[in-house]
VEXTOR-43408 format. One record per residue (C-alpha): residue in one letter; x negated, z negated, y negated. Coordinates in nm, 4 decimals, decimal comma. Layout:
> residuo/east/up/north
> A/X/Z/Y
...
//
This chain:
> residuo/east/up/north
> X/5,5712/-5,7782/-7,6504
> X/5,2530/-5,9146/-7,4570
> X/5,0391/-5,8052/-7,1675
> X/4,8831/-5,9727/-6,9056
> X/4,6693/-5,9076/-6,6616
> X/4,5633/-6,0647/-6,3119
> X/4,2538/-6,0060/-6,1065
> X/4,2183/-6,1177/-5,7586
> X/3,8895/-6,1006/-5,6016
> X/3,8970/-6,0975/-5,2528
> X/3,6885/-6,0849/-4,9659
> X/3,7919/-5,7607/-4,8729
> X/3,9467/-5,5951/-5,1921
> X/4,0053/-5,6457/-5,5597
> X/4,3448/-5,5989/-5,6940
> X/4,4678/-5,5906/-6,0437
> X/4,8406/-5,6507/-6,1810
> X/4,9114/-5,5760/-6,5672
> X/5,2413/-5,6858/-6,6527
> X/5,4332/-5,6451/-6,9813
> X/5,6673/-5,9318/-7,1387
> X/5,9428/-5,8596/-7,3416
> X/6,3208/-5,9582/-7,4927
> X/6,3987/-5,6916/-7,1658
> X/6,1925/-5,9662/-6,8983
> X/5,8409/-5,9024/-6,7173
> X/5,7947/-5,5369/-6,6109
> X/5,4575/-5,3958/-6,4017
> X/5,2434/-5,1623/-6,5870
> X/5,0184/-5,1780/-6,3209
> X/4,9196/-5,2438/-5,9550
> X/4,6609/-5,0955/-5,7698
> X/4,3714/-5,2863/-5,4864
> X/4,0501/-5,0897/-5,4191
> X/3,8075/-5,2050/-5,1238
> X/3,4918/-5,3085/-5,1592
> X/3,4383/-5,5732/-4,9091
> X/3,2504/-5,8331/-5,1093
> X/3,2334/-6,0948/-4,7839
> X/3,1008/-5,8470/-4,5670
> X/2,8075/-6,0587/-4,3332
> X/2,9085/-6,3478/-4,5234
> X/3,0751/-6,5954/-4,2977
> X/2,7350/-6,5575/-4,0577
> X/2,5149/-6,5571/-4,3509
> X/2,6750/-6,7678/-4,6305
> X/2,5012/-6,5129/-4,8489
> X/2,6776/-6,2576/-5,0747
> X/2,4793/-5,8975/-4,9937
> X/2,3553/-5,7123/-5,3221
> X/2,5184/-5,3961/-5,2354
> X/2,8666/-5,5658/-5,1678
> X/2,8124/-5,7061/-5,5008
> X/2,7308/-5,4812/-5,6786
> X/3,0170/-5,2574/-5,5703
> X/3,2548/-5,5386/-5,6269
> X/3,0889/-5,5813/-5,9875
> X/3,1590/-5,2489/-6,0258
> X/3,5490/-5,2690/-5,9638
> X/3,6471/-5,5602/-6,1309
> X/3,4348/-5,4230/-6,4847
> X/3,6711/-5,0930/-6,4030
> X/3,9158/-5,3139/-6,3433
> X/3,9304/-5,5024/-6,6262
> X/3,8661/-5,2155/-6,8805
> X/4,2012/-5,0551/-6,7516
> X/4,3595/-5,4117/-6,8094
> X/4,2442/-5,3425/-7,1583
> X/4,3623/-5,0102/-7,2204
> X/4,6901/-5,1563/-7,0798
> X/4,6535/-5,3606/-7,4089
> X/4,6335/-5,6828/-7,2027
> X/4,5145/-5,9902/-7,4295
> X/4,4512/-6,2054/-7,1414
> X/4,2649/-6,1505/-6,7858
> X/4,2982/-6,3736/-6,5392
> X/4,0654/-6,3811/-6,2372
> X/4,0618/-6,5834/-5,9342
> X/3,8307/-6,5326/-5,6405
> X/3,8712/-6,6480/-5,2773
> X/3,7299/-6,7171/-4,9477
> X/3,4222/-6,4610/-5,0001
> X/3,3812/-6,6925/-5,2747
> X/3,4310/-7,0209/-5,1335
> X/3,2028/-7,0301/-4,8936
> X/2,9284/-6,7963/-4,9919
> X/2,6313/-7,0302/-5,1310
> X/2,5295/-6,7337/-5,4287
> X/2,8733/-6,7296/-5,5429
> X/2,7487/-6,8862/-5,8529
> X/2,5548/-6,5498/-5,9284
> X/2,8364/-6,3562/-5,8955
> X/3,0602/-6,5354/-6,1389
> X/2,7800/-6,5229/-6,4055
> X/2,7744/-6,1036/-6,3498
> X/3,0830/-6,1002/-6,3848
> X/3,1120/-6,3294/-6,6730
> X/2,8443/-6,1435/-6,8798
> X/2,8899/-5,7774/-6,7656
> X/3,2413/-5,7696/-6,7087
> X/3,3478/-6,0332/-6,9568
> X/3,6179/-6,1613/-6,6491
> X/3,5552/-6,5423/-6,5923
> X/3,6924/-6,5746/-6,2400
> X/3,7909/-6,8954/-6,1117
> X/3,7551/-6,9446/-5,7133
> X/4,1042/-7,1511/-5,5927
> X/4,0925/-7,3453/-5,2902
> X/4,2662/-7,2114/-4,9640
> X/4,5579/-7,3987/-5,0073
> X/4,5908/-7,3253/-5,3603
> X/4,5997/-6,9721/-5,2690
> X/4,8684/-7,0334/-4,9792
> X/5,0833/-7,2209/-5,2533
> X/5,0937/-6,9187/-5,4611
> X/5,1139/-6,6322/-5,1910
> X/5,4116/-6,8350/-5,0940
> X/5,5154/-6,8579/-5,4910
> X/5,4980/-6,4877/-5,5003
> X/5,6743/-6,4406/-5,1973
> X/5,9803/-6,6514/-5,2964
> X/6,0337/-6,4771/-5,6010
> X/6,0773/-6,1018/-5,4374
> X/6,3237/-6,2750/-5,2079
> X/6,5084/-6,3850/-5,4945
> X/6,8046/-6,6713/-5,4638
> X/6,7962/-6,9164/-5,1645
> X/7,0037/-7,1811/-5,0435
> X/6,8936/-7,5185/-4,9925
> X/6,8655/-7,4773/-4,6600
> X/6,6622/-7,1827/-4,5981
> X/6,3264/-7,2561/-4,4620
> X/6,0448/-6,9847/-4,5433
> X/5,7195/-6,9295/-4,4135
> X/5,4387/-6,7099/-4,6010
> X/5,1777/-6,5459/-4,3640
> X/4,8953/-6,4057/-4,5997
> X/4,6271/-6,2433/-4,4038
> X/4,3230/-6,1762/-4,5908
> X/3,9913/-6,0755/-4,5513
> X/3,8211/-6,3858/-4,5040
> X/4,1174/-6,6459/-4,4649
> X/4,4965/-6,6482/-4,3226
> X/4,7028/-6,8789/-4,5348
> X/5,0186/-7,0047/-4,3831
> X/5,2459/-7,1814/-4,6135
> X/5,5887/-7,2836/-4,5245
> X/5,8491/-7,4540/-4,7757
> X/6,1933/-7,2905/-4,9515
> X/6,4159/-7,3740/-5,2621
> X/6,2811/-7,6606/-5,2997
> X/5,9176/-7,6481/-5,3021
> X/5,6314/-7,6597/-5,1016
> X/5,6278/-7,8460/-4,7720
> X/5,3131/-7,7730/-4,5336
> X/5,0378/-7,5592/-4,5739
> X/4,7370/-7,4380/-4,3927
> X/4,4293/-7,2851/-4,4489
> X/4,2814/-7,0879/-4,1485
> X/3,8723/-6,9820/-4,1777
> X/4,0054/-6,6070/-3,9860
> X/4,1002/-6,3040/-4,1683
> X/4,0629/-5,9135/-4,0702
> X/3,7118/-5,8775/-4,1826
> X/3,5684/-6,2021/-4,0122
> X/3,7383/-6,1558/-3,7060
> X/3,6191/-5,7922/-3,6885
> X/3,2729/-5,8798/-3,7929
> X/3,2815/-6,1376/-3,4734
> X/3,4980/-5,9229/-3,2379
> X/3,5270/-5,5383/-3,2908
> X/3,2156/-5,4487/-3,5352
> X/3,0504/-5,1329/-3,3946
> X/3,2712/-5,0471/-3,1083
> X/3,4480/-4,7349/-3,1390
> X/3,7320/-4,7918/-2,8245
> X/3,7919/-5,1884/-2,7396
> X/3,8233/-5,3259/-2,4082
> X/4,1146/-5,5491/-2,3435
> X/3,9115/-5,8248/-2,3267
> X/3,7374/-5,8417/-2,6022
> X/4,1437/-5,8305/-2,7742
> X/4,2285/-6,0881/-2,5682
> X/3,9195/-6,2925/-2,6490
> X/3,9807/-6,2037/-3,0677
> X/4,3105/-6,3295/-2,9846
> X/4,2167/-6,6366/-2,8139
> X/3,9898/-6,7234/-3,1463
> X/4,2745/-6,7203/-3,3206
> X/4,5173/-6,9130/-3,1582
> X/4,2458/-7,1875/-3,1142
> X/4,2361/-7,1911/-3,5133
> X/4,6385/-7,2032/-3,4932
> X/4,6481/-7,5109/-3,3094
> X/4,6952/-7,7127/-3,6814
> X/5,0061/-7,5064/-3,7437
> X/5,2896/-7,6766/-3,6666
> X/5,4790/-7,4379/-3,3994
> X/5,8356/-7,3965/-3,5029
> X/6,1248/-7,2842/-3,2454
> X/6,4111/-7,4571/-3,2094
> X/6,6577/-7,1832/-3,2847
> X/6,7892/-7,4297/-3,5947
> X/6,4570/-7,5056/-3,7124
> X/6,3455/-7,1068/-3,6752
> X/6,2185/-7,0157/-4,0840
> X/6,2487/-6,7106/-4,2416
> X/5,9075/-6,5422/-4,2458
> X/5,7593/-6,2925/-4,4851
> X/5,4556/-6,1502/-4,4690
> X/5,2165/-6,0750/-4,7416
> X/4,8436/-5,9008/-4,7853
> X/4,7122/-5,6415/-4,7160
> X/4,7060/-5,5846/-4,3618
> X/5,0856/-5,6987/-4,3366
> X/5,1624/-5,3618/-4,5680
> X/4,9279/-5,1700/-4,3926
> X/5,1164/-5,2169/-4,0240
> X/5,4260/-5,1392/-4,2348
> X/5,3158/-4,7639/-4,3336
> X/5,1880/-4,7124/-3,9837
> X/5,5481/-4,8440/-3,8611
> X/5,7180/-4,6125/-4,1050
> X/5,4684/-4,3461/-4,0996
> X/5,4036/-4,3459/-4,4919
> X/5,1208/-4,4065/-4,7386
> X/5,1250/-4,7315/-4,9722
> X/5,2533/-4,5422/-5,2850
> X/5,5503/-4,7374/-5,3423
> X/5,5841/-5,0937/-5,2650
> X/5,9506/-5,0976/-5,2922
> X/5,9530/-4,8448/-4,9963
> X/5,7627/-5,1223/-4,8292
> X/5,8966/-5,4738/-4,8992
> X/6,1787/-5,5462/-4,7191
> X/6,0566/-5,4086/-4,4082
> X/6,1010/-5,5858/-4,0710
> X/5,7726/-5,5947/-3,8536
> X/5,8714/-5,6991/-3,5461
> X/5,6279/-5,8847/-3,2948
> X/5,6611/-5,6150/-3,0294
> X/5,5429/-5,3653/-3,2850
> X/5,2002/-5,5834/-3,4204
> X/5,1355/-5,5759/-3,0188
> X/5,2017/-5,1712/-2,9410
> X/4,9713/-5,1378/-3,2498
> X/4,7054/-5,3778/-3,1347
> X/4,7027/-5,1835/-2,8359
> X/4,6871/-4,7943/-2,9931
> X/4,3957/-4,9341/-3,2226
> X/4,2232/-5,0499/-2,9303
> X/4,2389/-4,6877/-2,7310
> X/4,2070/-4,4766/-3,0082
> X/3,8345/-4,4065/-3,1470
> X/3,7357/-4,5048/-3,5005
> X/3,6861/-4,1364/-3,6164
> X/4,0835/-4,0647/-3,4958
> X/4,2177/-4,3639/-3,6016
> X/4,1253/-4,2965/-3,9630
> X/4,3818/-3,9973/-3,9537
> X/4,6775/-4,1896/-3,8423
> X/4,9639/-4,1381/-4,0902
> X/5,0268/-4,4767/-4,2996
> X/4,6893/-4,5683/-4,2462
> X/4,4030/-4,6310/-4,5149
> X/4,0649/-4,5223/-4,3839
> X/3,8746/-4,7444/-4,5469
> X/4,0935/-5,0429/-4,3493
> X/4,0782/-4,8283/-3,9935
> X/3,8339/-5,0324/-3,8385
> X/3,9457/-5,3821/-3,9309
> X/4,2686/-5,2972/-3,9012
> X/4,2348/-5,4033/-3,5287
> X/4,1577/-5,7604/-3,6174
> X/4,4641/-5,7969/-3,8716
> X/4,6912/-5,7066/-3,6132
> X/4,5250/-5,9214/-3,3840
> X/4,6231/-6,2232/-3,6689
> X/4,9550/-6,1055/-3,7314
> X/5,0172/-6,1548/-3,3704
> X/4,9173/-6,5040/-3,2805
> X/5,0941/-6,6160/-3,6210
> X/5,4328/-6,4621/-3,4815
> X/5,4074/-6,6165/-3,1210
> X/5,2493/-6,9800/-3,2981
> X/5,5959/-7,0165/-3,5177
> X/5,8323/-6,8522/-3,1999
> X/5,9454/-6,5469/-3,4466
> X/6,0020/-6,2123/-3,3132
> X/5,9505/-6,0783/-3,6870
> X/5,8550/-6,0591/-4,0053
> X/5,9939/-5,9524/-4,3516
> X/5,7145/-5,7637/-4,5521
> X/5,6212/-5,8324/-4,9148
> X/5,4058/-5,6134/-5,1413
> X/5,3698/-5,8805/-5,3311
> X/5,0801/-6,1373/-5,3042
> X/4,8684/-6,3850/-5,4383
> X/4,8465/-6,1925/-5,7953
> X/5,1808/-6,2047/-5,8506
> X/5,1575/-6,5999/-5,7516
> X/4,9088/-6,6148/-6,0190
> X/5,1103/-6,4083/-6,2800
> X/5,3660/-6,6491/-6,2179
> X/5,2703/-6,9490/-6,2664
> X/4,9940/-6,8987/-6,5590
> X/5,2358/-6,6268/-6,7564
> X/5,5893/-6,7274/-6,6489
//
């Protein structure tokens, strides 16, 4: 038997999969996300800040000794938008190179949509040939939309937009949102959605699965539970009219109240606002009234195709 490990630095969380392989198949030891909000400022400043480093530094070196103790002989690390665009990214790596001993490679945004939409696929197990699928992943810093099925990959799209940018540029430091400033988030978004191709023709309508963390976040609130158990989660249908009655009890409810509501975390209570606001304009850009949830994400892309 063998153990792997996979570390995804984000821009607004760290996650870590260990995974065992044996005669039996691949089996999860391990999957937990902690967040630290390493691109916090960053898509004003280009700049990394010291104290979202160092807490990040923190998690993936904690991180990557439970990998070990796992008995993982292998860590791989990939890194995101945070990374992409920040310009001391380079400083980061190195930290986490020597003090960590976790090289982390930084994908490109449509590497990371392929393999969001890789992980995806495989929780939704056979398809036929005709089934289209579309991937939502809304992160941090980025929204990848990737849309394909059986056979492969056949668009995919970057967006620069995820819940902690858009809340940094909407919602940061306002405790109950006017509708306006929504409507204007929203607008930002659907600007940046003009590349997507729309999709609705009711023959041409994909199948589309949400994955990341603000997708199983609006899932517990739905369902009024915490994220213990993903396979509570996945499967879940989010429907459009649900993203918008949550948009709007974010917006009325104050920052110190919403962090009590069942299902969700506190540390995503004020962003959460901006996710929904993404989740959203995705539905209405490809015509679907809903989405199918994954727990899965990028990691599990990554698992996949370096590990098998």
């Amino acid at each position: 038997m063998s153990v792997k490990a996979v570390i995804d630095v984000g821009t607004n969380s760290v996650k870590l999969l260990v995974m065992s392989y044996g005669e039996g198949g691949p089996s999860v030891l391990c999957d937990l996300a902690e967040i630290v909000r390493l691109g916090e400022g960053t898509s004003r400043s280009k700049l990394l800040g010291r104290g979202a480093m160092e807490r990040t530094l923190r998690v993936v070196c904690e991180m990557a000794r439970s990998a070990r103790l796992f008995g993982a002989d292998e860590i791989v690390a990939v890194g995101t938008q945070a990374l992409r665009e920040a310009q001391n990214a380079g400083e980061f790596i190195e930290r986490a190179r020597s003090g960590c001993r976790v090289e982390i490679r930084v994908i490109s945004g449509e590497e990371e949509a392929a393999l969001s939409f890789e992980a995806a696929l495989f929780e939704m197990g056979r398809l036929s040939d005709r089934t289209a699928v579309c991937v939502f992943d809304v992160g941090g810093g980025s929204s990848e939309i990737v849309c394909g099925g059986k056979n492969g990959v056949r668009s995919r799209v970057s967006l620069p937009v995820g819940a902690l940018s858009l809340h940094a540029a909407y919602f940061k430091g306002l405790s109950q949102i006017r509708g306006e400033v929504v409507r204007e988030a929203c607008g930002r978004v659907r600007a940046l959605l003009c590349e997507v191709p729309e999709s609705r023709a009711a023959d041409d309508s994909p199948r589309i699965v949400g994955v990341g963390g603000t997708i199983t976040t609006l899932a517990c609130v739905m369902m009024g539970r915490d994220l213990t158990d993903h396979g509570t989660i996945s499967g879940a249908e989010l429907s459009l009219s649900e993203a918008e009655h949550q948009i709007a009890m974010y917006a009325a409810t104050p920052l110190a109240e919403r962090r009590l509501i069942k299902g969700l975390n506190p540390k995503r209570a004020d962003i959460i606002l901006a996710g929904a606001c993404i989740v959203r304009e995705l539905l209405l850009r490809m015509g679907g009234e809903s989405l199918t949830v994954s727990a899965r994400g990028l990691r599990y892309g990554v698992m996949k195709k370096v590990f098998g």
